[in-house]
N, C-alpha and C positions, 0 to 999 in steps of 0.2 A: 326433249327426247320424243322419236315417234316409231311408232311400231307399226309395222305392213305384215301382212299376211304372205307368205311367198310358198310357191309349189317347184317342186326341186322333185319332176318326172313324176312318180305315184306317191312321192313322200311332200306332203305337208306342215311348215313353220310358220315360224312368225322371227322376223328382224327386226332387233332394238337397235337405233341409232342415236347418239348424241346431235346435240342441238348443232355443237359445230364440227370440222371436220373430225373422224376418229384417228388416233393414233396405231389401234391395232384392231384386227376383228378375231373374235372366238369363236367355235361352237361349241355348245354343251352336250354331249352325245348319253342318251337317257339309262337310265336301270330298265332292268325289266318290268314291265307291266305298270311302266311310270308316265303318265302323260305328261308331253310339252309343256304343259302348264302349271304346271308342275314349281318350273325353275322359271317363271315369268319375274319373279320376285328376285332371286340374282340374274336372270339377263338387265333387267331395270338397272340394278344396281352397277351392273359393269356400266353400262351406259350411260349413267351419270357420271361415270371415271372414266369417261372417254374411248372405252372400247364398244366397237359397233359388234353385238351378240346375237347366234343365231339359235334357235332354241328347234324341236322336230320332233315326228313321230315316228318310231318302226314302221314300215310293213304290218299291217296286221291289227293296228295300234293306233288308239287315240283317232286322230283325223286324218291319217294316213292309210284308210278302209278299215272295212269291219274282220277278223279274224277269221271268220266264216268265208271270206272270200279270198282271204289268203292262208285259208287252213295249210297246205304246203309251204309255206315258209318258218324256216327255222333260224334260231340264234348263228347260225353260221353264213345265213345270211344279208342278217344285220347286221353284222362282224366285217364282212369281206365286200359286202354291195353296197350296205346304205350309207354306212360314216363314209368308206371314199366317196359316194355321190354328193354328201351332203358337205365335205371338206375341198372337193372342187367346185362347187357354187362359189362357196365364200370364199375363196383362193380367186374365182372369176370375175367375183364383184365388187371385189376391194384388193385391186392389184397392187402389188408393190409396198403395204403393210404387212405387218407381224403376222404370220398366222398360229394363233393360239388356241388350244383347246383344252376343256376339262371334261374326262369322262368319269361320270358315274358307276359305278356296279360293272355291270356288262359293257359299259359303254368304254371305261379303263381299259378291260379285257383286250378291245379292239384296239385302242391307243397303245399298249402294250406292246401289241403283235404287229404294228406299223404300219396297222390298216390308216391312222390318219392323213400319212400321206406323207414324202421325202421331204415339201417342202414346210413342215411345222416347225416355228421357231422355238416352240418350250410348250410341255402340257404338266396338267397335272391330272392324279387320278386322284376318285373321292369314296371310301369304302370298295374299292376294288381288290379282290383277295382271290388266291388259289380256293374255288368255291368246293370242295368238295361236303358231300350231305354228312360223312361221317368224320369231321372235325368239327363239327356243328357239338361246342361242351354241355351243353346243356338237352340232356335224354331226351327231355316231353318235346321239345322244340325240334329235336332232330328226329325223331320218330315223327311228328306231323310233317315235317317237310317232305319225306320220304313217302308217306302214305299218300299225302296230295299229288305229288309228281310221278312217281310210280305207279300207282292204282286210281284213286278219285280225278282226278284232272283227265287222262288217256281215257279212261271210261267214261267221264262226262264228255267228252271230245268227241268221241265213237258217235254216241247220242246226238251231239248238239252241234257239230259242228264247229264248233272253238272249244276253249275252257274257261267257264266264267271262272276266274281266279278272283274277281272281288266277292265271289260269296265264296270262295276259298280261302280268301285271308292273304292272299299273293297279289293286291295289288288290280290293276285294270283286267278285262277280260282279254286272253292271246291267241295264234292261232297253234293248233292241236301237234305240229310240226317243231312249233318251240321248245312247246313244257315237253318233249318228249325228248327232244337234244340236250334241255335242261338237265331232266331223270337220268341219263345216260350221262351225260359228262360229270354233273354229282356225285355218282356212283364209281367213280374213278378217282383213287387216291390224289390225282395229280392232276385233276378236273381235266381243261381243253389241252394239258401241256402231255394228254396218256392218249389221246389219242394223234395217230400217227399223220391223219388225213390233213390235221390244224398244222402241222410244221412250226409248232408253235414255239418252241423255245429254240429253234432257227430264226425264225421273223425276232423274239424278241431280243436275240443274240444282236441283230441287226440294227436295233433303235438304237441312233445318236445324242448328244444334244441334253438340254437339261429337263430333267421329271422331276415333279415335284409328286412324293406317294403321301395322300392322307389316311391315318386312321382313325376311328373311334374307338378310347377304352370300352367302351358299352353295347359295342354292335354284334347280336347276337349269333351274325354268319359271319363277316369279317372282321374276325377277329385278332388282333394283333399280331399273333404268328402268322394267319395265315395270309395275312396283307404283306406281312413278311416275307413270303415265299415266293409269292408274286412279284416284290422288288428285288429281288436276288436275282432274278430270270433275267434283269436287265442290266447285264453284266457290263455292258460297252457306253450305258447313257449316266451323263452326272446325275445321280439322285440323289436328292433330300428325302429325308423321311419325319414325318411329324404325325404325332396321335394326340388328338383333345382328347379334353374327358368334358361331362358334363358343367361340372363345377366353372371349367374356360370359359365356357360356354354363356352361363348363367343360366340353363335349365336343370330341370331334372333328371332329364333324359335326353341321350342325342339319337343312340339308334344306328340303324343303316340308312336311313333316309334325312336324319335330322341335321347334319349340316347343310344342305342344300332349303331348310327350312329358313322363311323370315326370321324367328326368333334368332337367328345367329348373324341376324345382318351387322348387327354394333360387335361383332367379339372374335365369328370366327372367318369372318366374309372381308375385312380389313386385313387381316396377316394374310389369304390369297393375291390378292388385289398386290399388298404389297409386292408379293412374288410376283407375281404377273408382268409390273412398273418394271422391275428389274430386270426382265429377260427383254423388254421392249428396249428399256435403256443400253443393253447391253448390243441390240438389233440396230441400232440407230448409229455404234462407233464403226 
């Protein structure tokens, strides 16, 4: 396996490739305030199963500039600019293979609405749900979320120029344009599907082809219903639906982040994989 550093316009990755040719390539399109690095440990691991994976940063984010320089970018345009930029590289560098993808969090969101692009042969999403702040079951958790995104983040933004969200408890630092399309879409029953400008449950009317939706019983924002909600929108495309619990798993805890953790490479990173083999197999008749 070898992994390269690659720049894809102001967003920068890194490409894992097998030793010999690959049979399909993926990209991983990230959560919020998630650096590339995140998922180095399943790009690897696709890569040792033969798929060539490309892993990346927002705008804003990680190594793809500092958030202070792209204080004007927002989740919609992560959404609509970066996964297509970053789903025609690897569509340009590996012609004529599967094109597969898994989004995380926000990155599903975009996979959902068909930002990955016409020619995807099967994706999956991982913790991706109708995000809004007030299905959030738990009071204390949904009260911080709201006070960070709403009041503390925008104020710290005003000041600083970004939001440092890792001393907020959200993950990497982002730019002040985000967490504010965040606060606003949150605060909407129906999160990006209530506002009118996302055309969003048109584009997801529109996805074909096979989805694979993951849940965690334990994940304290996507929550089974509300990953629910999110798969329901995609009325035209074959979808599976699967939720682990920790126990699948063998930890204590999975979370909204913890399936895309090492720990789940033996339990829960083999049943994707497996999905995966099958929609390449199915590419190949």
């Amino acid at each position: 396996m070898r992994n390269t550093s690659i720049e894809i316009g102001p967003l920068a990755g890194t490409l894992f490739e097998p030793d010999g040719e690959p049979v399909a390539v993926l990209v991983v399109h990230p959560a919020t305030a998630t650096p590339a690095g995140f998922y180095t440990g399943f790009a690897s691991f696709l890569a040792e199963n033969r798929i060539a994976a490309v892993v990346y940063d927002y705008r804003g984010t990680g190594r793809s500039g500092s958030p202070r320089d792209h204080r004007e970018v927002g989740m919609r345009d992560w959404i609509e600019q970066d996964v297509p930029a970053v789903t025609g590289w690897a569509a340009g560098r590996f012609p004529g293979l599967p094109q597969l993808a898994v989004g995380h969090s926000i990155g599903g969101h975009a996979l959902a609405l068909g930002h990955g692009g016409p020619g995807l042969t099967a994706f999956a999403l991982v913790a991706s749900h109708v995000a809004s702040i007030g299905a959030i079951p738990d009071r204390a958790e949904r009260l911080r979320v709201r006070l960070v995104l709403s009041v503390l983040g925008p104020a710290l933004g005003a000041v600083l120029g970004h939001v440092p969200a890792r001393r907020l408890g959200l993950g990497e630092d982002i730019p002040v344009a985000a967490v504010r399309q965040w606060a606003r879409w949150g605060g909407l029953t129906e999160y990006l599907f209530d506002d009118p400008a996302m055309r969003a449950a048109e584009r997801a009317a529109a996805v074909t082809g096979p989805v694979l939706v993951i849940g965690l019983s334990d994940d304290p924002w996507a929550t089974p219903p509300q990953v629910d909600k999110l798969a329901a929108r995609l009325v035209n495309a074959a979808v599976e639906r699967r939720t682990h619990t920790p126990a699948e798993a063998g930890v204590p805890r999975i979370g909204h982040h913890g399936f895309m953790r090492r720990t789940a490479r033996d339990t829960l990173w083999p049943e994707l994989l497996t999905w995966l083999q099958k929609q390449i197999a199915n590419a190949a008749r």
